[in-house]
Every structure is written in C-alpha cells, then in structure tokens.
ZARO-104670 format. One record per atom (N, C-alpha, C): residue number from 1; atom name; x, y, z. Coordinates in steps of 0.001 Angstrom, whole numbers, plus 500000, padded with zeros to 6 digits. Layout:
BEGIN
+-----+----+--------+--------+--------+
:   i : at :     xx :     yy :     zz :
+-----+----+--------+--------+--------+
: NUM : CA :      X :      Y :      Z :
...
+-----+----+--------+--------+--------+
***
This chain:
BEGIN
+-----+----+--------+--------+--------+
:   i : at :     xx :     yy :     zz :
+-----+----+--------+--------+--------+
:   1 :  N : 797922 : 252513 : 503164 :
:   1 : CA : 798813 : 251368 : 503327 :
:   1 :  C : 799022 : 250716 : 501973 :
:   2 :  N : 800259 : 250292 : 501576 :
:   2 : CA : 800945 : 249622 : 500180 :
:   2 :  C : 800943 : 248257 : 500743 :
:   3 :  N : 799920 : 247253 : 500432 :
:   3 : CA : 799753 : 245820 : 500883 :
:   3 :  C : 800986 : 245345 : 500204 :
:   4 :  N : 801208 : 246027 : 498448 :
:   4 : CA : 801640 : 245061 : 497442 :
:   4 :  C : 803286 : 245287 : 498409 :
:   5 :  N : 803509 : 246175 : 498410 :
:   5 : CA : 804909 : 247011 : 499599 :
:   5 :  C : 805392 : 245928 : 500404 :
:   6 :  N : 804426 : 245771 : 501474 :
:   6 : CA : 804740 : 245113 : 502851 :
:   6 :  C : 804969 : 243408 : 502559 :
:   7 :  N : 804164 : 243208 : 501714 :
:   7 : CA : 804037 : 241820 : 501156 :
:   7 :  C : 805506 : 241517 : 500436 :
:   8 :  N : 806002 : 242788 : 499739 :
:   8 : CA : 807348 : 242167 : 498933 :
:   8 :  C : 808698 : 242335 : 499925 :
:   9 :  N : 808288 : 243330 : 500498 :
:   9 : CA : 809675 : 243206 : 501936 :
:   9 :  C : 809629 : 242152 : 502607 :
:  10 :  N : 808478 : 241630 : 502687 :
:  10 : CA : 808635 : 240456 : 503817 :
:  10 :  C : 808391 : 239704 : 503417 :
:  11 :  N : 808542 : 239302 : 501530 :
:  11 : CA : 808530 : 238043 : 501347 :
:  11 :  C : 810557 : 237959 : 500681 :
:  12 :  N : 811338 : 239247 : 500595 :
:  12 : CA : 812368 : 239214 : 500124 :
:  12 :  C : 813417 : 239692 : 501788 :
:  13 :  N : 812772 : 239222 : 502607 :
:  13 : CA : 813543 : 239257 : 504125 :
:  13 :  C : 814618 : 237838 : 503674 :
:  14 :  N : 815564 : 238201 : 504444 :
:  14 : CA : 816532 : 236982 : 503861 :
:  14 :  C : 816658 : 236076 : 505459 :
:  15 :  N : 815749 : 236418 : 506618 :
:  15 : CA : 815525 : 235095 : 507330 :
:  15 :  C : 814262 : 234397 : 506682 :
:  16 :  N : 813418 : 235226 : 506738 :
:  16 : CA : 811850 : 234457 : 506041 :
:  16 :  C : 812539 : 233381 : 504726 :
:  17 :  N : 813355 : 234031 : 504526 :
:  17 : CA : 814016 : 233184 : 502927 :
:  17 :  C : 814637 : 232109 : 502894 :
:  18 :  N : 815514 : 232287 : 504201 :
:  18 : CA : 816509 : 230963 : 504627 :
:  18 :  C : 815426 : 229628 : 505338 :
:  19 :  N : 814647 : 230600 : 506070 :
:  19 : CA : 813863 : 229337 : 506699 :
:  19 :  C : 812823 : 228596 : 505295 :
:  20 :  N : 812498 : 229564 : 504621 :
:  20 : CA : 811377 : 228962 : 503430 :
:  20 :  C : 809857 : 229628 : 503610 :
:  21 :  N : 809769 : 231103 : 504512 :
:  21 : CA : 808489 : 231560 : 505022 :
:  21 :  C : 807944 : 232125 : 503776 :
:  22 :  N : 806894 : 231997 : 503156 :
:  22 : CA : 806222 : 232676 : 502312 :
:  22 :  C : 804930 : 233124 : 502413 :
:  23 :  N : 804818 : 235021 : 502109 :
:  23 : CA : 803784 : 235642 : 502773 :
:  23 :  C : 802793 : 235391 : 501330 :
:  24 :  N : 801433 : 235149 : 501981 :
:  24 : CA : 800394 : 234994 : 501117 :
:  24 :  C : 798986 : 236015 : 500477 :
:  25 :  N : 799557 : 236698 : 502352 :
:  25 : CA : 798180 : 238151 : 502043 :
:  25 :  C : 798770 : 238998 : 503102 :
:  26 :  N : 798272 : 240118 : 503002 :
:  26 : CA : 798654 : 240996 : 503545 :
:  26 :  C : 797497 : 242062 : 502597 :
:  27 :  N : 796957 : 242495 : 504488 :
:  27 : CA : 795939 : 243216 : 504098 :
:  27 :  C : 795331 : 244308 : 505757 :
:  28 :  N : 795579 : 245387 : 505224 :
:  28 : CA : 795820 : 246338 : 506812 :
:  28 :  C : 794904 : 245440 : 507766 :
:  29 :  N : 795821 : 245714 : 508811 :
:  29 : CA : 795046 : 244918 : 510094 :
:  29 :  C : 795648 : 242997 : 510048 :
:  30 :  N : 796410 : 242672 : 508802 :
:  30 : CA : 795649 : 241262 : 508523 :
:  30 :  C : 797029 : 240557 : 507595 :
:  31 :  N : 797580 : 239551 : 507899 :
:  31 : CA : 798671 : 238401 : 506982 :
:  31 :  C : 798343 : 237041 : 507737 :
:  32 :  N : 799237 : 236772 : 506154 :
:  32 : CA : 798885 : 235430 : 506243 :
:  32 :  C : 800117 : 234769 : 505572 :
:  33 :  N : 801152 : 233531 : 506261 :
:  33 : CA : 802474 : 233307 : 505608 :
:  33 :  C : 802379 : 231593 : 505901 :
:  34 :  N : 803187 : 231369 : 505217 :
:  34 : CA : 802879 : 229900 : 505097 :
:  34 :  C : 804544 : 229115 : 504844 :
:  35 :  N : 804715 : 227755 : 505411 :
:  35 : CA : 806067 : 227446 : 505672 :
:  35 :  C : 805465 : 225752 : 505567 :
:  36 :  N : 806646 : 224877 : 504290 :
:  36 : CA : 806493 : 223533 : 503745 :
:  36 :  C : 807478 : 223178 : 505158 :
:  37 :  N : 807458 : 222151 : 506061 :
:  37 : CA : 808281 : 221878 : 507012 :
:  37 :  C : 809351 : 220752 : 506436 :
:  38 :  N : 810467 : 220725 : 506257 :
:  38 : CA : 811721 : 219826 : 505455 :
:  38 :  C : 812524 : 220002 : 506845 :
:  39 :  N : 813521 : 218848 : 506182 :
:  39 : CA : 814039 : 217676 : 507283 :
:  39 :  C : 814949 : 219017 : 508306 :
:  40 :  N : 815628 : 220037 : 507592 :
:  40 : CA : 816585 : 220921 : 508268 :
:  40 :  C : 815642 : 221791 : 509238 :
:  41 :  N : 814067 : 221483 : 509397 :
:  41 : CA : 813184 : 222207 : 510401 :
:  41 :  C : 813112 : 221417 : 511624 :
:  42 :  N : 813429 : 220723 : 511253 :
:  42 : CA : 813109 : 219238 : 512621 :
:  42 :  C : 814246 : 219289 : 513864 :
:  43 :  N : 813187 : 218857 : 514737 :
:  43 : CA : 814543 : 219102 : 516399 :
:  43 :  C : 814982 : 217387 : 516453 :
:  44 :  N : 815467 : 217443 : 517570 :
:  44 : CA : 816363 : 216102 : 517729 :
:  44 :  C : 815023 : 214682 : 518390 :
:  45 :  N : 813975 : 215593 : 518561 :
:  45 : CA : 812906 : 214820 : 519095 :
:  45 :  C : 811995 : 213973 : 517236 :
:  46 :  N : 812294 : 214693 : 516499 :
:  46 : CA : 811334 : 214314 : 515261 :
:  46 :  C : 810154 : 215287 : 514321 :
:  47 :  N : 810034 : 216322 : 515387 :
:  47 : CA : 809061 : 217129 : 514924 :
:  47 :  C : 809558 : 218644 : 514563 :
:  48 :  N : 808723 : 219760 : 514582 :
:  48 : CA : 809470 : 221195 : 514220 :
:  48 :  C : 809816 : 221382 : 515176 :
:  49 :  N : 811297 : 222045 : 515127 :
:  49 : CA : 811767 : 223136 : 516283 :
:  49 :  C : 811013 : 223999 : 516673 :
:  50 :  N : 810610 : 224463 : 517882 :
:  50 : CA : 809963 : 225455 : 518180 :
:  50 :  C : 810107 : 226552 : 518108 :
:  51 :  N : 811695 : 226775 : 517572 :
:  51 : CA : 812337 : 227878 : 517110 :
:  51 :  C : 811775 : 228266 : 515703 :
:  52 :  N : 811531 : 227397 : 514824 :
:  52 : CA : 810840 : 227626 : 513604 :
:  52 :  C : 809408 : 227908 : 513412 :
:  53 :  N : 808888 : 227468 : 514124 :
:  53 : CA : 807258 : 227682 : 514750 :
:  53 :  C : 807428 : 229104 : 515307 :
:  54 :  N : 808282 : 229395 : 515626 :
:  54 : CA : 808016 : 230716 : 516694 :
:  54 :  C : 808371 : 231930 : 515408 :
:  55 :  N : 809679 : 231324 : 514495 :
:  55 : CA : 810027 : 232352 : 513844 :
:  55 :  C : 808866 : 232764 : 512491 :
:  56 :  N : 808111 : 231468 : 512097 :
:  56 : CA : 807043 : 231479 : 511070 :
:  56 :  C : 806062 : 232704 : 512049 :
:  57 :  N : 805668 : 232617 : 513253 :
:  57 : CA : 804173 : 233690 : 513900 :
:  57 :  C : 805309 : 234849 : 513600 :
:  58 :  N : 806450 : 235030 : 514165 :
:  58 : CA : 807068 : 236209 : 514351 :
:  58 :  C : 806994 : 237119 : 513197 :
:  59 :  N : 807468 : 236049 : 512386 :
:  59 : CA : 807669 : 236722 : 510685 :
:  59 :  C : 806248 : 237285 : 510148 :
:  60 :  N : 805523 : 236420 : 510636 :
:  60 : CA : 803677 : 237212 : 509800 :
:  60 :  C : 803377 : 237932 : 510303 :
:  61 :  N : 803834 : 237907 : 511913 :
:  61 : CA : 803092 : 239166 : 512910 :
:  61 :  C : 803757 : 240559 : 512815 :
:  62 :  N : 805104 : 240120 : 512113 :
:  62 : CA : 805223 : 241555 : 511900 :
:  62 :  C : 805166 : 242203 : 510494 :
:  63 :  N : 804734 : 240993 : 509520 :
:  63 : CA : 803871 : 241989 : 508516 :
:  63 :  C : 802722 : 242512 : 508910 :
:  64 :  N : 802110 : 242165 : 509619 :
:  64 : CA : 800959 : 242274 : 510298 :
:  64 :  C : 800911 : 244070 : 511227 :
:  65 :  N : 801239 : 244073 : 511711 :
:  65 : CA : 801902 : 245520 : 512373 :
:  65 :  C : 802434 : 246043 : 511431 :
:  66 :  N : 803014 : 245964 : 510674 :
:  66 : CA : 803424 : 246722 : 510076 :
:  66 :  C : 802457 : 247333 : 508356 :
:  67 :  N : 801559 : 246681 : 508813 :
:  67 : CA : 800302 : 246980 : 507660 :
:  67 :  C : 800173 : 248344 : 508011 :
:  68 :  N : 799780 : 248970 : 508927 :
:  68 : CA : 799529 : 250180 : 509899 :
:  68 :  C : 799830 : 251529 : 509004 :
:  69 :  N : 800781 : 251304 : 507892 :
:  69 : CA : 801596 : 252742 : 507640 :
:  69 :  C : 802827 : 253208 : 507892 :
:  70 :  N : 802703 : 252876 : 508955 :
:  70 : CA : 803853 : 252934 : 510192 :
:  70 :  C : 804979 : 252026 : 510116 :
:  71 :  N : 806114 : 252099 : 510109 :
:  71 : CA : 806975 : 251246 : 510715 :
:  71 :  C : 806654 : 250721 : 512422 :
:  72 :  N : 806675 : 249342 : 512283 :
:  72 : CA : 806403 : 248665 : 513486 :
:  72 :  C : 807418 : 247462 : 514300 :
:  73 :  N : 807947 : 247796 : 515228 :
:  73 : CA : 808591 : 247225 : 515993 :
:  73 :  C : 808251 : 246533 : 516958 :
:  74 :  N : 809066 : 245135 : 517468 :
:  74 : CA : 808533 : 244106 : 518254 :
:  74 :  C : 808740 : 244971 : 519994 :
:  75 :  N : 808101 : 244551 : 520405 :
:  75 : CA : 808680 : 245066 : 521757 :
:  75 :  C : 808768 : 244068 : 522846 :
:  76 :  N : 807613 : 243243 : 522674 :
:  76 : CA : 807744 : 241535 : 523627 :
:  76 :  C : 806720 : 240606 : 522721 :
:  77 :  N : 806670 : 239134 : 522741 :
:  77 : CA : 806240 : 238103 : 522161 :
:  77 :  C : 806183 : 236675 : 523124 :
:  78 :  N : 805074 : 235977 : 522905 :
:  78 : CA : 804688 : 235107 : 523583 :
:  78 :  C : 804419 : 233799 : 522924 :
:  79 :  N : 804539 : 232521 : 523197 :
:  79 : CA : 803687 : 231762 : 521992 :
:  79 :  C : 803805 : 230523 : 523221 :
:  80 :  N : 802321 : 229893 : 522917 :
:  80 : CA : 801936 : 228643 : 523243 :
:  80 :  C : 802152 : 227747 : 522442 :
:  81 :  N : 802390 : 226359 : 522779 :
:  81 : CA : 802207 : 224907 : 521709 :
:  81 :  C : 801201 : 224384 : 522229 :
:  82 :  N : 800621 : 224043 : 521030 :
:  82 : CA : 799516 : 223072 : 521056 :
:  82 :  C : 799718 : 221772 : 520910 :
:  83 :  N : 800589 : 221494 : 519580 :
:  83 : CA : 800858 : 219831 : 518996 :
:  83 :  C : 801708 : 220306 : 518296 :
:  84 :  N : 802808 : 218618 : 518257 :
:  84 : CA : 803336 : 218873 : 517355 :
:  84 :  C : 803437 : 219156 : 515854 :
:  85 :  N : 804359 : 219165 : 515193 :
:  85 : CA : 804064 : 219645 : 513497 :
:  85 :  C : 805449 : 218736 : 513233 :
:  86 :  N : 805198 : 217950 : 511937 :
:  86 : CA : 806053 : 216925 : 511404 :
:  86 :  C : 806768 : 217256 : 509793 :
:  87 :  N : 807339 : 216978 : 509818 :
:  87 : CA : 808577 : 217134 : 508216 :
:  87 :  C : 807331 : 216809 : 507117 :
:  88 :  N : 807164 : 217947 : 505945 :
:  88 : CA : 805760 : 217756 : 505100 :
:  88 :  C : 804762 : 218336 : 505010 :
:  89 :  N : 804571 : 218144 : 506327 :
:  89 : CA : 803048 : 219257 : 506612 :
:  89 :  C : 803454 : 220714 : 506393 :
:  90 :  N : 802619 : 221482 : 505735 :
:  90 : CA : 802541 : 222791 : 505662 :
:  90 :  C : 801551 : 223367 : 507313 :
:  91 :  N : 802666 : 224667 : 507441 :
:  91 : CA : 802683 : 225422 : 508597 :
:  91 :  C : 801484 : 226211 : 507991 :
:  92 :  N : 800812 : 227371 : 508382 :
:  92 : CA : 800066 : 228380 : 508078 :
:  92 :  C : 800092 : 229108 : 509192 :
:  93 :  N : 800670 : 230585 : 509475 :
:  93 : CA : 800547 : 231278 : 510213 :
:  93 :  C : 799827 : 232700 : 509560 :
:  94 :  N : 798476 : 233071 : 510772 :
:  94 : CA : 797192 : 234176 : 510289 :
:  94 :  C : 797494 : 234974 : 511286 :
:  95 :  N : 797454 : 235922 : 510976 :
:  95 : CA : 797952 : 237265 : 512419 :
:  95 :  C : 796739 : 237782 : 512417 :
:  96 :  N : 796096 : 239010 : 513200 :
:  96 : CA : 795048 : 239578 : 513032 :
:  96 :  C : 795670 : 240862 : 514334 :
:  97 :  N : 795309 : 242534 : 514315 :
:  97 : CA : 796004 : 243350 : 514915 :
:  97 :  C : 794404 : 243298 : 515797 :
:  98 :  N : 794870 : 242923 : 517222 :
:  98 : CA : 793500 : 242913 : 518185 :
:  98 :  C : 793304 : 244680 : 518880 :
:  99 :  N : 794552 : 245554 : 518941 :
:  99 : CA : 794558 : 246792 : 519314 :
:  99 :  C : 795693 : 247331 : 518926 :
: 100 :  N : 794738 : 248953 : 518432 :
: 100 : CA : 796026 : 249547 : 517756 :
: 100 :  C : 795944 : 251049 : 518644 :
: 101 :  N : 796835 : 251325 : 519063 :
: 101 : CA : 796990 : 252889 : 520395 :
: 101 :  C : 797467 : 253791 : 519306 :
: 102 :  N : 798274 : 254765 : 520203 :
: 102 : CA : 798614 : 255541 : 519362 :
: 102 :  C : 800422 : 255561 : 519024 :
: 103 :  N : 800861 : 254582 : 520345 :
: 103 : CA : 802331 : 254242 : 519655 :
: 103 :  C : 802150 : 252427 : 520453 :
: 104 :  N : 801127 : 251648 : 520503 :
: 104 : CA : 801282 : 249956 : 521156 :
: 104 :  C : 800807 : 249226 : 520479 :
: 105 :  N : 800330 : 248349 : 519646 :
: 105 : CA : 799593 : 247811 : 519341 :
: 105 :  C : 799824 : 246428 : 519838 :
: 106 :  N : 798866 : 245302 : 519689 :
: 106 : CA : 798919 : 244405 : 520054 :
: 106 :  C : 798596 : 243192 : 519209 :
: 107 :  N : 799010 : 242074 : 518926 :
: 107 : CA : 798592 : 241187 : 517663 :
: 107 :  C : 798531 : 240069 : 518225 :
: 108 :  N : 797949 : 238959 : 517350 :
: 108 : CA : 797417 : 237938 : 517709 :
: 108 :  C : 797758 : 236795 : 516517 :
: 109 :  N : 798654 : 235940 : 516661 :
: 109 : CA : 799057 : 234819 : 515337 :
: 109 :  C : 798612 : 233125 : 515534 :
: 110 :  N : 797635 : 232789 : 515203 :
: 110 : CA : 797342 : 231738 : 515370 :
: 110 :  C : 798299 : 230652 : 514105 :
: 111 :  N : 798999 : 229529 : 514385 :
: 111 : CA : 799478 : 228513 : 513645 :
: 111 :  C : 798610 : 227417 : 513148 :
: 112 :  N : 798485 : 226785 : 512209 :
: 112 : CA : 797823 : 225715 : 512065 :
: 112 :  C : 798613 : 225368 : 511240 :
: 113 :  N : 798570 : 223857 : 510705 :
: 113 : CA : 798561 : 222951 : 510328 :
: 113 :  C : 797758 : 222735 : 508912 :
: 114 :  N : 798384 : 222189 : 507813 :
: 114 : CA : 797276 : 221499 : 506645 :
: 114 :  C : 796167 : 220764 : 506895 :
: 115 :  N : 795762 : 219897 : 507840 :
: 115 : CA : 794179 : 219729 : 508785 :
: 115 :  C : 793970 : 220465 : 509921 :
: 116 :  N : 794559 : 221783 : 509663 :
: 116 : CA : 793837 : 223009 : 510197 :
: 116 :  C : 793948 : 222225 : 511591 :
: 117 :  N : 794781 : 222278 : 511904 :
: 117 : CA : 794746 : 221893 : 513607 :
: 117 :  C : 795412 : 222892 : 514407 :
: 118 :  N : 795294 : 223168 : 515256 :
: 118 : CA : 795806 : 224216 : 515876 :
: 118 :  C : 797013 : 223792 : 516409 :
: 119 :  N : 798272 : 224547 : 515931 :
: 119 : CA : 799724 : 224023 : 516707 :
: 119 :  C : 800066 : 224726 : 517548 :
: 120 :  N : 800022 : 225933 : 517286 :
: 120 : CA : 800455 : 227102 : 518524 :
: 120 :  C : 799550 : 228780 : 517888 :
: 121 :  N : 799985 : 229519 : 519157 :
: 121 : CA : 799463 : 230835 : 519365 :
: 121 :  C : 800430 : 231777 : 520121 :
: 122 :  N : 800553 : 232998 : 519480 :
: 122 : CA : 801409 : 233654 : 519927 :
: 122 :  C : 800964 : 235158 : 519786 :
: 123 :  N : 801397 : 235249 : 521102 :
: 123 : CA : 801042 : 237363 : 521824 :
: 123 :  C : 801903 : 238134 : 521163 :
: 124 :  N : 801632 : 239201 : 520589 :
: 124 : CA : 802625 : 240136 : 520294 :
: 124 :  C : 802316 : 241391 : 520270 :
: 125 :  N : 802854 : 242103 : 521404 :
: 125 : CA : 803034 : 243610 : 521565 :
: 125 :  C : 803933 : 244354 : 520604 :
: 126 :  N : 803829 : 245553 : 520292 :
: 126 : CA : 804696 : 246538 : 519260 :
: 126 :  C : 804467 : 247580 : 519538 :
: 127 :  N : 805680 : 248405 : 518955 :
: 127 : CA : 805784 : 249505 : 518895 :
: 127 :  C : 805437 : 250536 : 517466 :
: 128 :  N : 804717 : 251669 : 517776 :
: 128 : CA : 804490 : 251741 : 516301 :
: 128 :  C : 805353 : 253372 : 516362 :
: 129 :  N : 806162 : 253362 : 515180 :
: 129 : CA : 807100 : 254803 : 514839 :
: 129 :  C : 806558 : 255983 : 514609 :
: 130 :  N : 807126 : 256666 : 514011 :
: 130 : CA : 806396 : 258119 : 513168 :
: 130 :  C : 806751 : 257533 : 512034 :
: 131 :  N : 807901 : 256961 : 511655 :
: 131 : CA : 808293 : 256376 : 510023 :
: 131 :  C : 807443 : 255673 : 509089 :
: 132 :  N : 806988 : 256432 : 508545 :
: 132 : CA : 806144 : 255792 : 507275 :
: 132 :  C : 806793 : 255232 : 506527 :
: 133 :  N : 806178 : 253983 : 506315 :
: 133 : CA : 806666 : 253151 : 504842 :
: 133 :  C : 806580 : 253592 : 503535 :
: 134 :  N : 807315 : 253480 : 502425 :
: 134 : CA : 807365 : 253615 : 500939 :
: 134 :  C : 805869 : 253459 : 500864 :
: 135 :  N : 805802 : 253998 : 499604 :
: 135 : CA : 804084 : 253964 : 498632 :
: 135 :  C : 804292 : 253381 : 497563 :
: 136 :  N : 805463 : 252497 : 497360 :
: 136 : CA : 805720 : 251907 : 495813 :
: 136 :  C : 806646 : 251111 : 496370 :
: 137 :  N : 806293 : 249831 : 495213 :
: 137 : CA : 807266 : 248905 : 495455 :
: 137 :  C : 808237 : 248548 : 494685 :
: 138 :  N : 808797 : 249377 : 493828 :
: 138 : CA : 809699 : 249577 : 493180 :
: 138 :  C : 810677 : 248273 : 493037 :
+-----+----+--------+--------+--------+
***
C-alpha cells in the first residue's frame, strides 16, 4: 500500500477541497482528516449541517478502504449524531477498517470535536475491486 498515494488523492479530491477536508494520516487499515468549521458549514439552526459532518466521515472512510491496495467503493453508510458542532471548532474524523472479506469490508469513523467530544459515528460497508492503485505519487 502507497500511504504517501492515497493521502495525495484524497487530499487533491475537489469535494474534500470545496468543503475544506484535510487528510492528516493515512496508514493501511487507518485515516485521519480534519475540517476548520466556517460560517458557509452552518445550517439554518446555527450549528454544522449534517450534510458536512456526514461528508467529513465519508471522505476519511474512504481513504480508509481504500488503504487496502485495492480500489474501494461505498456500497451503504450510516451515521449517528451525538452533539452539535459550531462555526470554529475543528471537526476530526478517525476511521479504523473493523473487517476486511475478500470483496466487503466494513469501517468504522468516529467524529470529534477539538475537546474531543464525540459528535457523531458512522457505519460503512464497501466494496473492494480487483483494481489496484498506483505505487507512486507522481
């Protein structure tokens, strides 16, 4: 697996880019991406959209799967809220791959917060290809 690889595709994704997601580690089995929350993240209530919360786990979980070698595809996704998250606070989303088959795997993205508080958690099933990823990150 090319950590330095997976880390530069998915830190030069042009949604991760628009929203402001930036990957921090990436390490087989294992990422870690992180998101400053500004005023264009906020819903009509005051806090993050849950759409942005969902897209920060989405975005790490599938560097995360996709550590594997393999090209990895979403196949279904889940996410709980815990609390809200406010304009300022830094997001932190940690994936970790809980099972890997021989074409399913399954992942696990916990959210927190800059006092590490837990905001949300999100399920994610995948699909894993025959397509191997590049060995250089050219």
């Amino acid at each position: 697996m090319n950590e330095e690889y997976i880390k530069k595709i998915f830190n030069e994704c042009k949604v991760g880019n628009a929203i402001g997601i930036n990957m921090l580690e990436v390490k087989e089995g294992y990422a870690k991406g992180s998101l400053i929350l500004k005023k264009e993240h906020i819903n009509v209530f005051g806090s993050a959209h849950g759409g942005i919360i969902f897209t920060l786990a989405d975005h790490v979980g599938g560097a995360c799967g996709n550590t594997i070698g393999k090209k990895a595809l979403l196949v279904e996704s889940s996410i709980q809220y815990f609390k809200p998250a406010f304009e300022g606070m830094t997001l932190f989303a940690e994936s970790f791959l809980k099972h890997r088959g021989k074409r399913i795997g399954r992942i696990e993205i916990k959210v927190t917060n800059d006092k590490l508080e837990d905001i949300a958690v999100m399920h994610m099933v995948f699909y894993i290809t025959d397509e191997e990823h590049k060995r250089q990150t050219s």
